[in-house]
C-alpha positions in Angstrom: 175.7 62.2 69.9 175.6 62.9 73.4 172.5 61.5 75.6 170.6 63.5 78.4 167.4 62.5 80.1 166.0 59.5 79.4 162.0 60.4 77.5 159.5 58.8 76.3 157.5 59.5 72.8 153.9 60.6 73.8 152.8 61.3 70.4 154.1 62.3 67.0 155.4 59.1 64.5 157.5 58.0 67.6 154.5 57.7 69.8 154.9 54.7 72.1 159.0 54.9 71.9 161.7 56.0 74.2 164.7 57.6 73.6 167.0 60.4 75.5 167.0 64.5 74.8 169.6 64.9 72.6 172.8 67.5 74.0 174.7 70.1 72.5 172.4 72.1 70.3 170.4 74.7 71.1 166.3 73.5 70.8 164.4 75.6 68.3 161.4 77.0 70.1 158.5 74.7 69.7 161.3 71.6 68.9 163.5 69.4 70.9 166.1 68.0 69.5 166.2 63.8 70.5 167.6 60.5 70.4 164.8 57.9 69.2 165.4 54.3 70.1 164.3 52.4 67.4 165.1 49.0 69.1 167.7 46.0 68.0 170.3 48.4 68.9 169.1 51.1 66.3 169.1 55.3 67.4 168.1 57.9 65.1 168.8 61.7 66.0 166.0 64.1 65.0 163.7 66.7 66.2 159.9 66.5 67.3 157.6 68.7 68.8 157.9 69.3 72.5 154.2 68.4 73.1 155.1 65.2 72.0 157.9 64.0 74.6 157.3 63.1 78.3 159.0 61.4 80.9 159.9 57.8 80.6 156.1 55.7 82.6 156.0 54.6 85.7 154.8 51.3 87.3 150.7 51.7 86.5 149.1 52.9 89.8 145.7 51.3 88.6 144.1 49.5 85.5 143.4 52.9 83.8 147.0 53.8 84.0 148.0 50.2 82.6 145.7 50.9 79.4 147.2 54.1 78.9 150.6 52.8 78.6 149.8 49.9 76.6 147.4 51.1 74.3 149.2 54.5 72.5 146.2 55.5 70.2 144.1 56.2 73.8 146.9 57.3 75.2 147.1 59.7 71.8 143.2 60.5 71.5 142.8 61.7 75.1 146.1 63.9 74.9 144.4 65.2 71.4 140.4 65.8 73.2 141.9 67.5 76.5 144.2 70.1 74.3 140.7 71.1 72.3 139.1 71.4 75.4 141.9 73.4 76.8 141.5 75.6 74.0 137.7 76.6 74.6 138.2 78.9 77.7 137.0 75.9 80.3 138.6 76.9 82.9 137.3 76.7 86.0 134.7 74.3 84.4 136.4 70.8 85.1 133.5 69.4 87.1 131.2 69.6 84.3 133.7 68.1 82.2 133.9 65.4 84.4 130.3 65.0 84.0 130.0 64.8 80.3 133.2 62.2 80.2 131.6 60.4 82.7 128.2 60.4 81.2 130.4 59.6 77.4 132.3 56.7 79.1 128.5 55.5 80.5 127.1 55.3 77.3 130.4 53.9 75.6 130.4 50.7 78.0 126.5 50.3 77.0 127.2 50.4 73.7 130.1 47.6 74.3 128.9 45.1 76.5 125.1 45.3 73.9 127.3 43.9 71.7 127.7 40.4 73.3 130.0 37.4 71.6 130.6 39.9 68.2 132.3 42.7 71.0 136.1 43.2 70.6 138.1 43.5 73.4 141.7 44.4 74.1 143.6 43.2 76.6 144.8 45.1 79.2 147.8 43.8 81.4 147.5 44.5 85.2 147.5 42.8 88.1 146.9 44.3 91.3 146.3 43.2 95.1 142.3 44.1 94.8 142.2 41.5 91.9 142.9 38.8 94.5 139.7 39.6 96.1 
């Protein structure tokens, strides 16, 4: 089991993991073949779909970023939206996708904060020099 480039699982039943691309075989075509961390020591060798592998994250540049990383099902969902999107011939229309996610993400924070005390909120971890302010 030799280890290459360190990844990280952006979807698939490995979502939220890390591992390393696995060296020596050849990748079918729409596989790689991996190294999945399963933690307390534990690797598993297997294949997953390339969609479904990314490079390890970074240090979160903002709050958005941090939730992202923290929270896999967004993460997952967004990844999942944006390739149906992709898939309707918008090119060349991202403005007014920017509009209708804005306008989505308007309505969705509404919707939240009408709630009140019976709201559920997840917590996001990130601390940055602004938040000092």
């Amino acid at each position: 089991m030799k280890k290459g480039d360190r990844i990280h699982f952006t979807g698939g039943k490995y979502a939220g993991l890390d591992g390393w691309i696995r060296l020596g075989e050849p990748d079918p075509a729409k596989m790689t073949n991996v190294i999945v961390e399963l933690g307390e020591g534990k690797e598993k060798e297997t294949r997953v779909r390339k969609g479904n592998v990314g490079p390890p994250p970074s240090e979160p540049k903002n709050r958005v970023d941090a939730a992202l990383q923290q929270h896999m099902e967004i993460n997952k969902a967004l990844n999942h939206v944006c390739n149906l999107l992709a898939k309707r011939n918008l090119t060349g229309h991202e403005e007014e996708l920017q509009e209708v996610f804005v306008q989505r993400m308007e309505g969705a924070f509404g919707r939240q904060l009408a709630e009140g005390k019976k709201a559920t909120w997840y917590e996001v971890d990130y601390i940055s020099d602004e938040d000092d302010l």
